[in-house]
N, C-alpha and C positions, 0 to 999 in steps of 0.2 A: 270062147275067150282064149281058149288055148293055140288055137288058128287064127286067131290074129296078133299075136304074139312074136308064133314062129315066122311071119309074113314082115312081123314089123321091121328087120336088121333091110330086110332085104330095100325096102321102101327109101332107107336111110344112105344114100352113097358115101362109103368113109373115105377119108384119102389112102392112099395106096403106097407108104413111102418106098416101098423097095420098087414100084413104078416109076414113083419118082427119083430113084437114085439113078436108075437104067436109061429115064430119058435125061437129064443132066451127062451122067455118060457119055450119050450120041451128041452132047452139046461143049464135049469139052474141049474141042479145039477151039471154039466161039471165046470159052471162058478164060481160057491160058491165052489167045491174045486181048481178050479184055484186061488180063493181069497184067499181062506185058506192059501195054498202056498206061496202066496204073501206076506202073513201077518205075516210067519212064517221067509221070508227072510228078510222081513223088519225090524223084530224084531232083528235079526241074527246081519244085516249091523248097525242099528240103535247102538246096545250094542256092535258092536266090535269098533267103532269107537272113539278116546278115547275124555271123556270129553274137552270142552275148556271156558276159564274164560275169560269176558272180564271188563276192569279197562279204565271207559273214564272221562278226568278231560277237565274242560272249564274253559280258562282262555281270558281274556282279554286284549292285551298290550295299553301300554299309545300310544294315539297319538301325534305325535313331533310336539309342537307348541311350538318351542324355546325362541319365543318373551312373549307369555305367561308365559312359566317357568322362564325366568331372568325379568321381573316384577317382579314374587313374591321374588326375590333375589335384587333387584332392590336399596331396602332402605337400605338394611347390606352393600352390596356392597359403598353405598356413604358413608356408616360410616365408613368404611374401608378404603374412600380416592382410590376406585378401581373403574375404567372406563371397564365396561365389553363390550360395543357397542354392536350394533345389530349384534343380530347373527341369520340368515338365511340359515343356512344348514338344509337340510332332511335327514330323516331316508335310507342309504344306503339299509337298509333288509326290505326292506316289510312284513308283517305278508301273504303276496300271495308266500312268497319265503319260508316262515318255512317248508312246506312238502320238499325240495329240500334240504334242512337243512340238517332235522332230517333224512332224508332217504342216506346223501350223510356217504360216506366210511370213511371218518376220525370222523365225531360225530359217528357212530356206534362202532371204535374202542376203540372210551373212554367208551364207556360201557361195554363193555367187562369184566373187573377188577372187577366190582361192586360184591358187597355180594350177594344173595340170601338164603332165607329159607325158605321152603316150609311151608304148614300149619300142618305137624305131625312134624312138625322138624325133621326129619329124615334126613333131606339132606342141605345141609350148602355149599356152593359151590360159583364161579364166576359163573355170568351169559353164561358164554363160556363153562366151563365145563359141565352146566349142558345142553345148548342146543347143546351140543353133545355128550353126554352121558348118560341122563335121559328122552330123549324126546321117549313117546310111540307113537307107530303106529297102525292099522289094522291091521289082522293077514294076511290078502292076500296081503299084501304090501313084508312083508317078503318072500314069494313066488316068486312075482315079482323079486325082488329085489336079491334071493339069484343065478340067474343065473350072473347076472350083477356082484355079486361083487367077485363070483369064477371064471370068468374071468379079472377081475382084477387083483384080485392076483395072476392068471397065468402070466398076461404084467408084474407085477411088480417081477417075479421072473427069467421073461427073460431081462426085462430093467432097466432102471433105479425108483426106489422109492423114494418119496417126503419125507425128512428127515421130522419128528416131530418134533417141536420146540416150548416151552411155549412162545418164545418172537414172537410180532407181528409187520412187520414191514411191513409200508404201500404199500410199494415201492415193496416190494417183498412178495406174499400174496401168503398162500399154498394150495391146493383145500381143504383143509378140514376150510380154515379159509373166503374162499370165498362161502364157502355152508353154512356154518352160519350165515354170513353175508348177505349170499339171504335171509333163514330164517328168519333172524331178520327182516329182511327189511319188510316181507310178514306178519311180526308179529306187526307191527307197523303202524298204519293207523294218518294221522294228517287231517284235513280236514277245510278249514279258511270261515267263512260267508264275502261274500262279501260286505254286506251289513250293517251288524255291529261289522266286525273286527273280531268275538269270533273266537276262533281258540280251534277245538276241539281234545284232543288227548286222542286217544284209544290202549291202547294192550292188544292182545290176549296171551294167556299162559296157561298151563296143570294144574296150580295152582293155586288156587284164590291167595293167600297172595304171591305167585309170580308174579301176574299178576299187582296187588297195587305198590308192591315195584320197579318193572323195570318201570312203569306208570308216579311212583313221580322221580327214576334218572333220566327219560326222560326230563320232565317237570324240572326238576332243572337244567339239563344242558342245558338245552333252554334255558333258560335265562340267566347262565351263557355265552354263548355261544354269543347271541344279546347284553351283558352289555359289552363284553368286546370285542366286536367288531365295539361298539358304543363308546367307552370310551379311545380306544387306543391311539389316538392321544394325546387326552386329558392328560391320563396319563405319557407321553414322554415325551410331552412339562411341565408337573410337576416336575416331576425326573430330568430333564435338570435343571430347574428353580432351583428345589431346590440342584441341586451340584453347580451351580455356586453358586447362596447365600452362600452357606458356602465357598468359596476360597473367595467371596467379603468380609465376614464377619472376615474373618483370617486377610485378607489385611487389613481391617478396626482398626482393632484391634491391629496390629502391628503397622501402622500410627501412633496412637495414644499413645502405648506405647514409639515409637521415640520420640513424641512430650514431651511426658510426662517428658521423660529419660534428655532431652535437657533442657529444661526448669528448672527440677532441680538442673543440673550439671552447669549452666550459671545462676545462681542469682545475679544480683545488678552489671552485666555487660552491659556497654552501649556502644555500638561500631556499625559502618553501619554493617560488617560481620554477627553481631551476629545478627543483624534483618532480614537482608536476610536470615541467614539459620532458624530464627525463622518464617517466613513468608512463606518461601519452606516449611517446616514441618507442618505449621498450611493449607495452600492450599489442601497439599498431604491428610492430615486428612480428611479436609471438602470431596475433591473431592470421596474420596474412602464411607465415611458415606454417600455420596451421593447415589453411584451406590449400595450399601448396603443398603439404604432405597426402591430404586425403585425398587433391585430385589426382597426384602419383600411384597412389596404391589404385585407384578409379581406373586410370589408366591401363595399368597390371592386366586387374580385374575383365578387363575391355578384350585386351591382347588374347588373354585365356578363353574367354567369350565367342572371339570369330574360329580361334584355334577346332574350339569346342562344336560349331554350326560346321564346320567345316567336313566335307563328306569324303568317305575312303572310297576308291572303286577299285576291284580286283578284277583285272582283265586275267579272264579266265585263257578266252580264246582269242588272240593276236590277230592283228589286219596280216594277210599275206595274199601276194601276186600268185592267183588261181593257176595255175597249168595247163585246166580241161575247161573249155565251154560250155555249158551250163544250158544254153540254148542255141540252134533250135534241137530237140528231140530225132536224129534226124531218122531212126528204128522206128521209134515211135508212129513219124509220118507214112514212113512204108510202109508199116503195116497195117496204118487207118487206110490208108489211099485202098491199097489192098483188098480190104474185109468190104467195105462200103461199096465195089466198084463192083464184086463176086456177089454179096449180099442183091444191089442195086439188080445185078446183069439176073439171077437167077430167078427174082421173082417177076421181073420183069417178061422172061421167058416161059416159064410158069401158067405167068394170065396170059401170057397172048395165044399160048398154044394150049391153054385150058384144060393145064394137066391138076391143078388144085379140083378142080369143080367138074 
């Protein structure tokens, strides 16, 4: 047992790394212009690929503590003679729902229309024009891409073609308004702390001062978007309120002008008739200045109401025109290109020359 033991290392061939360090060695001129190369493509891939700008602003929404907010409305409200009661509704949108937002088809179509100007001013356009008509690429994309789109336009000279059309309609979207809007999509990042609400939002763009300006539409129509989705109701029951108020206010006013009208035309007449229709008249008054006072405070009430739905947001972190590009990594590619081409070159040399085994 002991004799084959001592037998067994020998049976077993290990690798040999300081062998292998000595023949790599004899192999490193092979390897430093494998690097060379490397370093020349990576240069190549790094500057063909076109700059990109990234614009990230941090904002914070209010937390809905409705009993908190009508406290501090609490005291105007009694001076106003207006019962606002406990109001315990929550915020329908969660700030965990904003990426579902800002990324869904109908908020990307409102951006669409927006200006844009790039930082040489040279280009003045909608955000739609220009991410389909000014976006560059890699020069090997075009390659890729030009078998693809010369059979295209063969299908499309044997069948039917997608009419072009400036108008965008949700309902009926044409592949070139659905590749933008992937685009867009891939160009927009939102990302919300679970832990303290911030909700942070980034786009990417070929332009710094394009990257700012589609950053701040974002971020403005976010909130547009959460106030008036929070406030609708609010608003309805205002606009109701206040058209009735004014048919109350007409009725009210005519009342009175009856009353008035009556009372002039009947001086220093004392008869049961004329009491009656002066006490029908004066009733008619009170009752109509009544529902005319209530639906004024209704009113109030309303005003306080949307005030109340209405959401604060603390931009924490401002849109600002980026300085440094963001991508491509261009370190980063050097030293992939690098590792993978020494990596690839050594083991490759390795097995052929069956220094592993």
């Amino acid at each position: 047992m002991d004799t084959t033991k001592d037998k067994l290392p020998e049976t077993e061939k290990d690798i040999d790394i300081i062998a292998i360090a000595r023949y790599l060695w004899s192999k490193r001129k092979l390897l430093l212009k494998s690097s060379a190369i490397a370093v020349l493509v990576a240069l190549i891939v790094a500057f063909s690929i076109p700059k990109e700008y990234t614009t990230t602003v941090k904002l914070m929404p209010e937390t809905n503590n409705p009993v908190n907010k009508m406290g501090n409305l609490g005291g105007l409200a009694a001076i106003a003679g207006v019962d606002l009661g406990n109001s315990t509704s929550q915020d329908a949108i969660s700030p965990e729902l904003y990426p579902d937002v800002v990324h869904s088809t109908p908020f990307l179509l409102e951006l669409f229309p927006g200006q844009v100007t790039n930082k040489k001013k040279t280009i003045s356009v909608s955000l739609f024009n220009y991410l389909n008509e000014y976006q560059r690429d890699a020069w090997w994309s075009y390659i890729i891409k030009a078998p693809l789109k010369g059979l295209s336009y063969l299908i499309g000279l044997l069948g039917e073609q997608d009419e072009k059309s400036d108008k965008v309609d949700p309902f009926f979207l044409t592949k070139e308004q659905k590749a933008i809007i992937k685009e867009l999509q891939n160009r927009i990042s939102v990302f919300v702390d679970k832990k303290t609400q911030v909700v942070t939002v980034s786009v990417d763009m070929q332009d710094p001062v394009i990257s700012a300006q589609v950053t701040d539409n974002v971020v403005g129509k976010l909130q547009t978007y959460i106030t008036n989705y929070r406030t609708q109701k609010a608003k309805q029951d205002l606009e109701f309120t206040d058209k009735v108020l004014k048919e109350a206010q007409t009725a009210y006013y005519k009342a009175q002008k009856a009353y008035a009208a009556f009372e002039d035309g009947n001086k220093n007449i004392i008869s049961a008739s004329y009491r009656t229709e002066q006490e029908r008249l004066r009733n008619e008054m009170t009752l109509t200045f009544n529902v005319y006072n209530t639906l004024a405070q209704k009113l109030e009430q309303d005003k306080l109401r949307v005030q109340e739905q209405t959401p604060v947001y603390t931009i924490i972190e401002p849109a600002t025109v980026p300085l440094k590009a963001s991508a491509p990594k261009k370190m980063l590619i050097l030293v992939g290109f690098i590792f993978i081409t020494l990596a690839g070159m050594t083991g490759y040399l390795l097995i052929r020359d069956k220094q592993l085994f």
